[in-house]
BAZA-55762 format. One line per field, with one value per residue: x, y, z of N, C-alpha, C in turn; residue in three letters. Coordinates in Angstrom, 2 decimals, always signed. Layout:
# BAZA-55762
nX	[X, ...]
nY	[Y, ...]
nZ	[Z, ...]
caX	[X, ...]
caY	[Y, ...]
caZ	[Z, ...]
cX	[X, ...]
cY	[Y, ...]
cZ	[Z, ...]
residuo	[Ala, ...]
***
This chain:
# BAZA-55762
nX	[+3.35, -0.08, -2.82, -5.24, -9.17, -9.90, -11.49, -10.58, -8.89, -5.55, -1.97, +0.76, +3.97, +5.75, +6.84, +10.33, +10.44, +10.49, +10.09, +8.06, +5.32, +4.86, +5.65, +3.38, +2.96, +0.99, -0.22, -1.65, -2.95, -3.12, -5.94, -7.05, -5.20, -3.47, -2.65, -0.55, +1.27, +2.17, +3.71, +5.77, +8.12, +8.47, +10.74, +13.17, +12.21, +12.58, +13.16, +11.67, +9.33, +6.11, +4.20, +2.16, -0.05, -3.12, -5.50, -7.78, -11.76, -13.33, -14.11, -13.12, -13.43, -11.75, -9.63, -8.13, -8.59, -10.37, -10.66, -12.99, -15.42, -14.09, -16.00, -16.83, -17.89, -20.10, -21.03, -20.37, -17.77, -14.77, -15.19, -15.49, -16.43, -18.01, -19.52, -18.44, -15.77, -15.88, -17.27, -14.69, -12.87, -13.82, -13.35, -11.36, -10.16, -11.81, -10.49, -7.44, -7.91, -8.99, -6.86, -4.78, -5.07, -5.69, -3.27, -1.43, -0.09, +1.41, -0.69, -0.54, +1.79, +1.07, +1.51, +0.72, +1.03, +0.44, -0.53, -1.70, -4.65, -4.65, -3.28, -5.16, -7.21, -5.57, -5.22, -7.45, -8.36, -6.48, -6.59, -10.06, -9.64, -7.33, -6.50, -5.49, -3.82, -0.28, +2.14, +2.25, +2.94, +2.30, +2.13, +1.75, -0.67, -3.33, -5.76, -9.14, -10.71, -13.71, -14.23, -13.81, -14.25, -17.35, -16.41, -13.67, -11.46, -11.24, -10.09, -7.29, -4.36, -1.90, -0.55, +0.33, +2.10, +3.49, +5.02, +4.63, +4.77, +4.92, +4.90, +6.34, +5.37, +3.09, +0.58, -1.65, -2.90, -2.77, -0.19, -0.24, -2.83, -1.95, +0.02, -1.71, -1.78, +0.13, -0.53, -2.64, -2.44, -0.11, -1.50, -3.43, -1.36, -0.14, +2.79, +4.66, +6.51, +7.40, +7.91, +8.88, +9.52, +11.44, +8.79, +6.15, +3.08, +4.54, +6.71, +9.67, +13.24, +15.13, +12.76, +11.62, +14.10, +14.05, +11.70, +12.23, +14.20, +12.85, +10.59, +12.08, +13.54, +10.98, +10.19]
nY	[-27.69, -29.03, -28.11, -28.13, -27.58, -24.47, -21.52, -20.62, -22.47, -23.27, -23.35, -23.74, -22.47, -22.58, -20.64, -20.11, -19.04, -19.44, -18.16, -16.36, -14.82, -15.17, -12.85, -12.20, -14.00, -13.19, -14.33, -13.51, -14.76, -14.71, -14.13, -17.28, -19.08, -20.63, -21.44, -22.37, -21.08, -18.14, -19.39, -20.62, -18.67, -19.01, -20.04, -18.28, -16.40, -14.54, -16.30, -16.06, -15.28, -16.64, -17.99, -17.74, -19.41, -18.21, -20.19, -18.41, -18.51, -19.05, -21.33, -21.88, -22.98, -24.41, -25.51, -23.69, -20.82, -17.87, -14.67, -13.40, -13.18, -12.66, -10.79, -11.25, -10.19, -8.89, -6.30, -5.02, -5.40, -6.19, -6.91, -6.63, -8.23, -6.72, -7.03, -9.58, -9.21, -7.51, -9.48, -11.32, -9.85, -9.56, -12.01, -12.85, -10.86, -11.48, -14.40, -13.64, -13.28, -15.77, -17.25, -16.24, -16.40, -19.57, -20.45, -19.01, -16.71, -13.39, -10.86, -7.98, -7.76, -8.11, -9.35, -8.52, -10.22, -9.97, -10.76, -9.37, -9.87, -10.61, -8.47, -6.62, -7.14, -6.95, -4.41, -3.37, -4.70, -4.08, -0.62, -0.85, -2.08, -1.00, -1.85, -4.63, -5.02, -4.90, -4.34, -4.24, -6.01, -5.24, -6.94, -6.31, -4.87, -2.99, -0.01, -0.61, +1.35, +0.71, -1.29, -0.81, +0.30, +2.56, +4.57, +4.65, +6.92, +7.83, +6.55, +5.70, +5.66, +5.01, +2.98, +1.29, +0.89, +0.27, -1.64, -1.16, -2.66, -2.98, -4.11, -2.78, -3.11, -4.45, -6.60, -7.23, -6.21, -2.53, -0.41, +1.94, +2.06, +0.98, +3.12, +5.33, +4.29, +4.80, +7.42, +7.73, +7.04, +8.76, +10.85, +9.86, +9.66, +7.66, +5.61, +4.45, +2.56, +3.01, +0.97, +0.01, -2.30, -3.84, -5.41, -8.02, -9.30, -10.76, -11.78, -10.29, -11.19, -9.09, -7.43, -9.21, -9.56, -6.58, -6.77, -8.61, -7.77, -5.30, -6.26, -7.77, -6.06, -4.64, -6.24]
nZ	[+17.33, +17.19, +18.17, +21.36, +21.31, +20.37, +19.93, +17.25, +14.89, +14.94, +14.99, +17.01, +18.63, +21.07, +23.60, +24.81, +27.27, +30.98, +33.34, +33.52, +32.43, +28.79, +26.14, +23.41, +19.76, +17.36, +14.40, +11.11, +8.39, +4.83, +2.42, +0.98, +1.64, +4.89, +8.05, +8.35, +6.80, +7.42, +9.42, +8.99, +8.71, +11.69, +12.94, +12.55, +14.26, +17.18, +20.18, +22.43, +21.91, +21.76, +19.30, +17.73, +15.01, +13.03, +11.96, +9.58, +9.76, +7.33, +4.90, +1.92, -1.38, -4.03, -1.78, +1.04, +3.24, +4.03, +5.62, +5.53, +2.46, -0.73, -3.51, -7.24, -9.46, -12.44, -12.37, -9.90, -9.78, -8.02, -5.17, -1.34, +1.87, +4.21, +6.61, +7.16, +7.50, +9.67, +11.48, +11.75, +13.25, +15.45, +16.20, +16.26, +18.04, +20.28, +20.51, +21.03, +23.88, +24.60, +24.25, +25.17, +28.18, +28.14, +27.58, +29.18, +28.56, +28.24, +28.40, +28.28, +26.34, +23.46, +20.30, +16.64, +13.49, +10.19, +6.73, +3.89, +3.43, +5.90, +7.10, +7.08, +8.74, +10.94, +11.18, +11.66, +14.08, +15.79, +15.60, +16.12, +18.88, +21.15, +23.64, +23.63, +22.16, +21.08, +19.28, +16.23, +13.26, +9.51, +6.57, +3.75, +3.07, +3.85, +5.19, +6.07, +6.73, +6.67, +8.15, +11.06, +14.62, +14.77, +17.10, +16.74, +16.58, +18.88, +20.57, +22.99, +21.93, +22.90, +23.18, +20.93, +17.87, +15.08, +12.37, +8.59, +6.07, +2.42, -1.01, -4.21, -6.57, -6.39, -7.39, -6.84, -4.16, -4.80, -4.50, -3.56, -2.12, +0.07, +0.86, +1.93, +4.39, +6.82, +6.48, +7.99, +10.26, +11.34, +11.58, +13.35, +15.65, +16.16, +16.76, +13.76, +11.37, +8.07, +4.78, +1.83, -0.97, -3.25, -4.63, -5.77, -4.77, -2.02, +0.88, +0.72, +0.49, +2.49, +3.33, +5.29, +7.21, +7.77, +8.88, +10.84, +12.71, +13.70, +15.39, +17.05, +18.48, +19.98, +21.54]
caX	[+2.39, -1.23, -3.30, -6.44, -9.49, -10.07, -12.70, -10.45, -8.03, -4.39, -0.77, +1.54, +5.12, +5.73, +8.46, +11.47, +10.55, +9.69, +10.55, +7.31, +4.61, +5.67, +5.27, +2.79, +2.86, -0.47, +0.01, -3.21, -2.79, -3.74, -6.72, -6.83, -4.29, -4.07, -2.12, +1.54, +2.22, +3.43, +4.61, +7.01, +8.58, +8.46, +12.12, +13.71, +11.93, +12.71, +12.68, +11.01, +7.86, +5.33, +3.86, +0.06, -0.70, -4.75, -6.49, -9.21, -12.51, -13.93, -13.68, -12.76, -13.13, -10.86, -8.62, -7.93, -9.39, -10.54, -11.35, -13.92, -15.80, -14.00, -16.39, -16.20, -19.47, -19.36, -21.81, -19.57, -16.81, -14.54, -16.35, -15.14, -18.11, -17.35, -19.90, -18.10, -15.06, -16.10, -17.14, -13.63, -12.12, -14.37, -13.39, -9.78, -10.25, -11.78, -9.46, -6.74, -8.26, -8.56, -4.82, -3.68, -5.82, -5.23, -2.10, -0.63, +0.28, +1.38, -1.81, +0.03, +2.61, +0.19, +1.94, +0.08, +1.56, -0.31, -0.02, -2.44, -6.09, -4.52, -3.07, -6.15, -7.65, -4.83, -5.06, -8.90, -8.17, -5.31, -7.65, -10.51, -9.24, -5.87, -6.34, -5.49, -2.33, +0.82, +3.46, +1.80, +3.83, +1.05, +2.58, +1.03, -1.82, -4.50, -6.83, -10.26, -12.44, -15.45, -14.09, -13.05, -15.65, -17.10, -15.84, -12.36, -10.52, -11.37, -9.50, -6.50, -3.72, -0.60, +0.74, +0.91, +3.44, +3.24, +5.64, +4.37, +5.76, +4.62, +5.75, +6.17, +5.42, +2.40, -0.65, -3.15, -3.17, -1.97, +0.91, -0.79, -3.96, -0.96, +0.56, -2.52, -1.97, +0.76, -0.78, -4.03, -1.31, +0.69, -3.30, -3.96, -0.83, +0.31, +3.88, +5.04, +7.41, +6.44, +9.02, +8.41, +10.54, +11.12, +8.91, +5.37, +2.23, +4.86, +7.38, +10.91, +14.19, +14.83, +11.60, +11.87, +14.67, +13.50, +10.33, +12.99, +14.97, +11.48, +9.80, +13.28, +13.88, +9.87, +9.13]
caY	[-28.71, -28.86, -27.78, -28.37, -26.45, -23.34, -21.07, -20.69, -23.18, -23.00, -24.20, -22.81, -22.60, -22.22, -20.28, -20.78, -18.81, -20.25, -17.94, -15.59, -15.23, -14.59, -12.29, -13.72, -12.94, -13.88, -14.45, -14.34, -15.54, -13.96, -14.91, -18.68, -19.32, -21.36, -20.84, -22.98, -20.04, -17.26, -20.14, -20.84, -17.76, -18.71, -20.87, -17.10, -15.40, -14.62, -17.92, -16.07, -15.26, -17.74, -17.80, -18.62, -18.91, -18.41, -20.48, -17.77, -19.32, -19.08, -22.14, -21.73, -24.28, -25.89, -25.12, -22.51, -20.50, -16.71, -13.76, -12.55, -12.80, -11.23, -11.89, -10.82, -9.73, -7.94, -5.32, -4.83, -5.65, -6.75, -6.25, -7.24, -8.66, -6.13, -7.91, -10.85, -8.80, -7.19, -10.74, -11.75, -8.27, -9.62, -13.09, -12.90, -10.04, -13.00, -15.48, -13.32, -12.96, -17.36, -17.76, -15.49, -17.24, -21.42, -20.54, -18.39, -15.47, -11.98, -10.29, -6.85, -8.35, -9.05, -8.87, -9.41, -10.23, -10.31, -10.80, -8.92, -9.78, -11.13, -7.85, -5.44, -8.04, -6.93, -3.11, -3.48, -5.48, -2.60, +0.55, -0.90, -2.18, -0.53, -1.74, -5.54, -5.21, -3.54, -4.52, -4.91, -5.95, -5.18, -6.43, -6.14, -4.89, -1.59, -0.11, -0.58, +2.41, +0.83, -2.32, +0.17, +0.60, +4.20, +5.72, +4.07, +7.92, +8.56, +5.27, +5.79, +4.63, +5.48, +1.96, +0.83, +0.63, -0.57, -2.03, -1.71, -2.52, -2.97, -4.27, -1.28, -3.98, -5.54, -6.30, -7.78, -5.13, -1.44, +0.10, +3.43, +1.88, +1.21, +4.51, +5.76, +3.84, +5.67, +9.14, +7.78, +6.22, +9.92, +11.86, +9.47, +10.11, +6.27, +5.28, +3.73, +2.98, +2.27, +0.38, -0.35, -2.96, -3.89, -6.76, -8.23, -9.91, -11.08, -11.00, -9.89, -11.59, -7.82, -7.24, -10.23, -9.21, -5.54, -7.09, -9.63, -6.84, -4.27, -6.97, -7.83, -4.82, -4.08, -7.35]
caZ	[+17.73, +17.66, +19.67, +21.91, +20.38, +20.86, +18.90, +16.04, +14.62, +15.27, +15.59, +18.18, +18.90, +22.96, +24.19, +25.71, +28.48, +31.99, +34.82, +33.64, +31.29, +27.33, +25.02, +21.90, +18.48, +16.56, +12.57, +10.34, +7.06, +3.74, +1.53, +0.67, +2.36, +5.67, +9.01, +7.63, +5.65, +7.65, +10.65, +8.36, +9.30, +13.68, +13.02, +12.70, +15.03, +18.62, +20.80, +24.09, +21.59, +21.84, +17.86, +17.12, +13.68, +13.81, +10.58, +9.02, +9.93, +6.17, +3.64, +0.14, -2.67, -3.34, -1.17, +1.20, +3.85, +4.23, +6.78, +4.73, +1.27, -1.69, -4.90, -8.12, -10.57, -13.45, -11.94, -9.08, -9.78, -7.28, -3.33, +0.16, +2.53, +5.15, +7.41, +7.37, +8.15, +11.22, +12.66, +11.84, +13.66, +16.88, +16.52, +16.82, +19.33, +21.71, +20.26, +21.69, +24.95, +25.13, +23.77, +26.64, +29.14, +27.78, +27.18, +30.23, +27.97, +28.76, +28.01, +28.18, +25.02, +22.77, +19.01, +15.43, +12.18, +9.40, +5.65, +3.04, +4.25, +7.84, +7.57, +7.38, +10.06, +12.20, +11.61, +11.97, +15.57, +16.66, +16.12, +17.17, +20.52, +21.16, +24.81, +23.55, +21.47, +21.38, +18.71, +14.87, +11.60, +8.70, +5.43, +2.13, +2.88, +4.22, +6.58, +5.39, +7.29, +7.12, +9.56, +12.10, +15.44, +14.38, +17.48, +16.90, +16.80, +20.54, +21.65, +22.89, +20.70, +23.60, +23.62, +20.06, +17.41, +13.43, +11.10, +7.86, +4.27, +1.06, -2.77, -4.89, -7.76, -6.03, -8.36, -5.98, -3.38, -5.03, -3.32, -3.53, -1.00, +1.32, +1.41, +2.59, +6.63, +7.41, +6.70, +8.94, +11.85, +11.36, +11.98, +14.78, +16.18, +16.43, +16.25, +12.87, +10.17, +6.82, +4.07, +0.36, -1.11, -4.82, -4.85, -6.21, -3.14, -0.91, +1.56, -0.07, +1.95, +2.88, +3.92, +6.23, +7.56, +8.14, +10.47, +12.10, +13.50, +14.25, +16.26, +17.95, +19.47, +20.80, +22.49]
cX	[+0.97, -2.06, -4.98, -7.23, -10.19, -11.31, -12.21, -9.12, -6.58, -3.46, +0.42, +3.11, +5.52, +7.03, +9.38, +11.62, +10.00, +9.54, +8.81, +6.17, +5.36, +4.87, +4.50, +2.76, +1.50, -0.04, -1.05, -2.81, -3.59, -5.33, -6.49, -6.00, -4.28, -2.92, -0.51, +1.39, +3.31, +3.83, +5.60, +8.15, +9.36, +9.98, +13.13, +13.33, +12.20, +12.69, +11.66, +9.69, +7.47, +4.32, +2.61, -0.17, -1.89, -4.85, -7.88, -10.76, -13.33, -13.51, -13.45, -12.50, -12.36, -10.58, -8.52, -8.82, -9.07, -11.22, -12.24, -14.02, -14.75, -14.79, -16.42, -17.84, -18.93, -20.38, -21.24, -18.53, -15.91, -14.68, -15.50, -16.65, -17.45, -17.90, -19.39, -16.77, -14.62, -15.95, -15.69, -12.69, -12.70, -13.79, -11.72, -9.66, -10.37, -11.14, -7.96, -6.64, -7.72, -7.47, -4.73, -4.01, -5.41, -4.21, -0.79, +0.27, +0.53, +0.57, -1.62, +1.34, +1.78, +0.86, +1.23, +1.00, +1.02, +0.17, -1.49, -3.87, -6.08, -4.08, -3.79, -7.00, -6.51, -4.93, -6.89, -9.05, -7.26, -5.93, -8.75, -10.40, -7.51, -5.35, -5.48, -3.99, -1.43, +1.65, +2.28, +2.34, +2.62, +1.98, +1.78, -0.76, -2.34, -5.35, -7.90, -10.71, -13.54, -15.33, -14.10, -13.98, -15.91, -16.66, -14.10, -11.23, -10.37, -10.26, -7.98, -5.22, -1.53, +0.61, +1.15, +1.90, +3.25, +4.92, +4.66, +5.16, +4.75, +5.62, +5.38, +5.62, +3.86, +0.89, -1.66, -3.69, -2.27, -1.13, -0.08, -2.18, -2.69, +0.01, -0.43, -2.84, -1.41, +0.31, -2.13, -3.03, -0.50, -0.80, -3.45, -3.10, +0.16, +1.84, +4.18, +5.86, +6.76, +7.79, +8.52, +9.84, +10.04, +10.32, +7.32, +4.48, +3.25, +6.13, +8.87, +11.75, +14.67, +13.87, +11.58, +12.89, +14.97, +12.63, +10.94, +13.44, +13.65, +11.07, +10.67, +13.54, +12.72, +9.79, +9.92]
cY	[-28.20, -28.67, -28.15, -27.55, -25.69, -22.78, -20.99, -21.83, -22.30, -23.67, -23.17, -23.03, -22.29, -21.32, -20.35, -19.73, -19.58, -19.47, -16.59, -15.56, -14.64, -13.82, -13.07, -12.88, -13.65, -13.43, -14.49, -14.05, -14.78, -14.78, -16.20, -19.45, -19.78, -20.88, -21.96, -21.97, -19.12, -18.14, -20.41, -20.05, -17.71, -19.40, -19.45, -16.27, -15.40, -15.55, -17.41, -15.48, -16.17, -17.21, -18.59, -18.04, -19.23, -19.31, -19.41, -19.02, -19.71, -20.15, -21.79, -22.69, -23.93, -26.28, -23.90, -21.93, -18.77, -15.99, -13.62, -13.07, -11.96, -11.80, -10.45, -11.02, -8.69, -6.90, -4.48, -4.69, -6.61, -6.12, -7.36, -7.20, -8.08, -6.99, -8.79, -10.65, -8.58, -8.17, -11.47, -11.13, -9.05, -10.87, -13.32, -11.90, -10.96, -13.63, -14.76, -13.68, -14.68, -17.24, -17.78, -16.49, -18.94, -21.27, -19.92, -17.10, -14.19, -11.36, -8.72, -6.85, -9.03, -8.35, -9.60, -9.32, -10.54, -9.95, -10.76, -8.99, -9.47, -9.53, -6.41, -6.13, -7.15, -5.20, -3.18, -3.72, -4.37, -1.39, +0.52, -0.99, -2.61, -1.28, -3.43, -5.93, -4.39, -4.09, -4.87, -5.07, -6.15, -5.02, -6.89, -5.44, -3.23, -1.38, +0.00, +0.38, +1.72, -0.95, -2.19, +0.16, +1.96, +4.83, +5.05, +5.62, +8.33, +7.48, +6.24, +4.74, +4.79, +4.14, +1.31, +1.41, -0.04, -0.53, -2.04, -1.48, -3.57, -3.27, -2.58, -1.99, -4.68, -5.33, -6.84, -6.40, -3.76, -0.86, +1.52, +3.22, +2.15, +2.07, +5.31, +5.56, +4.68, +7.10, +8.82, +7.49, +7.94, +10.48, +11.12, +9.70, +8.84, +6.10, +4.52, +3.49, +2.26, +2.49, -0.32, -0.94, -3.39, -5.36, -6.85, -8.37, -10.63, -10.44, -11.15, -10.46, -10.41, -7.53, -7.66, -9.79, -7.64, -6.00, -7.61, -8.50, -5.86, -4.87, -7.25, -7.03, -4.13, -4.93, -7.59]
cZ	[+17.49, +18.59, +19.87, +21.49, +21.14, +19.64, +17.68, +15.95, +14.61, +15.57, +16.71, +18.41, +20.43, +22.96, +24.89, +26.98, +29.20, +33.12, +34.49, +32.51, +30.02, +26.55, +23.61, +20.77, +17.44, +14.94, +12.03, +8.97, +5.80, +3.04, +0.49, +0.70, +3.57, +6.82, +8.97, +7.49, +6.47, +8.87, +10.25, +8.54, +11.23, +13.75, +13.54, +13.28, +16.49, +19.64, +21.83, +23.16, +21.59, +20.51, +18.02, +15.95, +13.80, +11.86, +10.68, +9.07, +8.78, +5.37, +2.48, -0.42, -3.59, -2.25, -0.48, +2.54, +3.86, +5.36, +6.07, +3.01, +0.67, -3.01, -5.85, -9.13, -11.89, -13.26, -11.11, -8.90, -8.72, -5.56, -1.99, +0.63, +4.08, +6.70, +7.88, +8.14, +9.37, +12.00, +12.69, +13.05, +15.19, +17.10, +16.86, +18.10, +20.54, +21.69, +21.21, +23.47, +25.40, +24.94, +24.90, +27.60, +29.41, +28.05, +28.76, +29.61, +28.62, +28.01, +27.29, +27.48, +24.31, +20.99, +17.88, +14.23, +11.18, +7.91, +4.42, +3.55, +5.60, +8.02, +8.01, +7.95, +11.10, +12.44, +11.74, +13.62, +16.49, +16.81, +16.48, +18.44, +20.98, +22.21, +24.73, +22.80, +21.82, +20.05, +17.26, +13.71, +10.76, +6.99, +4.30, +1.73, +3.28, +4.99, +5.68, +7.05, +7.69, +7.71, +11.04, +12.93, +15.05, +15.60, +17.78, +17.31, +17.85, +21.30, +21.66, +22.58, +21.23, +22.84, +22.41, +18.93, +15.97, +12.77, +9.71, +6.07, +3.25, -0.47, -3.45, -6.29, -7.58, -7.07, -7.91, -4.79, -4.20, -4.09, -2.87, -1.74, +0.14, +2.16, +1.97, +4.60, +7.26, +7.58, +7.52, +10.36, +11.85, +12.43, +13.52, +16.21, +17.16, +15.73, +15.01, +12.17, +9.26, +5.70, +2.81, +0.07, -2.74, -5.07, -5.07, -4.37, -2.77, +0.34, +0.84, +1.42, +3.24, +4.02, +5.11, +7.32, +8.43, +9.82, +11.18, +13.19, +14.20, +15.38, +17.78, +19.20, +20.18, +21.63, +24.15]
residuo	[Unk, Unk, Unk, Unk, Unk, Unk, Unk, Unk, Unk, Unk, Unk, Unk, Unk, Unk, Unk, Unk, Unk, Unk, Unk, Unk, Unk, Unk, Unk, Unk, Unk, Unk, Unk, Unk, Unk, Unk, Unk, Unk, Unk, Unk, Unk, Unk, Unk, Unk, Unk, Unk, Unk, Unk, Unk, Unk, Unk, Unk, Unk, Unk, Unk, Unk, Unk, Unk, Unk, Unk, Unk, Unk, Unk, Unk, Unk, Unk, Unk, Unk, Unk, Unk, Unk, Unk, Unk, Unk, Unk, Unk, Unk, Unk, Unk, Unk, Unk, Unk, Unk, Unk, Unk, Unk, Unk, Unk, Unk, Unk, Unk, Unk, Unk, Unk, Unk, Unk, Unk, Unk, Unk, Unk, Unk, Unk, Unk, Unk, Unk, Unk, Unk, Unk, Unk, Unk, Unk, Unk, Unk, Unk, Unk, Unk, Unk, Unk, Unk, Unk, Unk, Unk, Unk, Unk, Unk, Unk, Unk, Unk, Unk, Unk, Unk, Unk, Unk, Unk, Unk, Unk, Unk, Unk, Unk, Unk, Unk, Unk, Unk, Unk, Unk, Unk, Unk, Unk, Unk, Unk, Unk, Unk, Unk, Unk, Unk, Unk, Unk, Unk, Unk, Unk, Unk, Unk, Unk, Unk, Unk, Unk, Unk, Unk, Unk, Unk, Unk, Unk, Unk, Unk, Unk, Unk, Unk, Unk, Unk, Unk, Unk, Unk, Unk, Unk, Unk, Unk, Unk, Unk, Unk, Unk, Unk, Unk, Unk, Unk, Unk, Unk, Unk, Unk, Unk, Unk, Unk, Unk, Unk, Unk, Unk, Unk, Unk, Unk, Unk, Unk, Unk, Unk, Unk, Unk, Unk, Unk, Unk, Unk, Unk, Unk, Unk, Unk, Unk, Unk, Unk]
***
């Protein structure tokens, strides 16, 4: 269903709990891409999660919406608008906070799932403020550094937890960027697993099937 508005756009799936508050799982959506995509996914997932796919607050012509600027010069090449980033990283941070709140959420089950942009939104949102999540599936995507709060290494990083996987094939994001999380999530000293699957930018049935079972067994 749709929902009443909140600061960022969104559809929601409720859960079939009643006797307490629920576990939530927040979805953010890749570049130009809109918040259907990964809901498409909430049919097979857990019934007692309560699913919010967030819409990225950025337009894109045609079609489409983005966390962030990516443009393309021939000086530059191709650039992320980290600026634009950050305010994304803060804006779902609060967006979390309302969900929980509107919604009657377990504040202390807060899960993200994200897919290539949504998903270095979500590791951006987990090491800045550890204190807000717990459970993160991060697929196709990377930690960008320079999203991060600079004293992000002091937080403590007890209560979270990563899924992440990667195409070994993928030609929008390099696999190689993405082998780089795990050896920063190893250093920091944050629980993870990390899973490469034979497959181009998306999610492989596998794959799928991998995060079904990961998420399953944390929430």
């Amino acid at each position: 269903m749709t929902t009443a508005p909140l600061s960022l756009e969104h559809i929601i799936r409720p859960s079939t709990l009643t006797d307490k508050k629920p576990p939530v799982l927040f979805m953010l959506h890749g570049y130009g891409s809109n918040e259907e995509d990964l809901f498409s996914f909430a049919p097979e997932l857990p019934e007692e999660l309560c699913i919010i796919a967030v819409r990225a607050p950025y337009i894109l012509q045609p079609y489409g919406y983005a966390w962030y600027a990516i443009n393309f010069d021939d000086e530059n090449g191709k650039w992320s608008d980290d600026d634009q980033a950050i305010e994304s990283r803060d804006k779902i941070k609060n967006f979390i906070d309302e969900a929980c709140s509107t919604y009657g959420l377990d504040e202390n089950n807060v899960n993200l799932l994200g897919f290539s942009q949504g998903t270095i939104l979500s590791y951006a949102v987990a090491l800045s403020y550890p204190d807000k999540v717990k459970n993160i599936i991060a697929l196709s995507g990377y930690i960008n550094k320079d999203i991060l709060i600079n004293s992000y290494k002091d937080n403590n990083f007890d209560n979270l937890n990563f899924y992440s996987s990667h195409g070994d094939m993928d030609q929008v994001i390099p696999v190689d960027w993405a082998r780089k999380s795990p050896e920063l999530l190893t250093a920091l000293g944050i629980k993870h697993v990390y899973e490469e699957f034979p497959a181009g930018h998306g999610v492989a049935p596998q794959n799928f099937y991998s995060l079904k079972k990961w998420i399953s067994d944390k929430i």
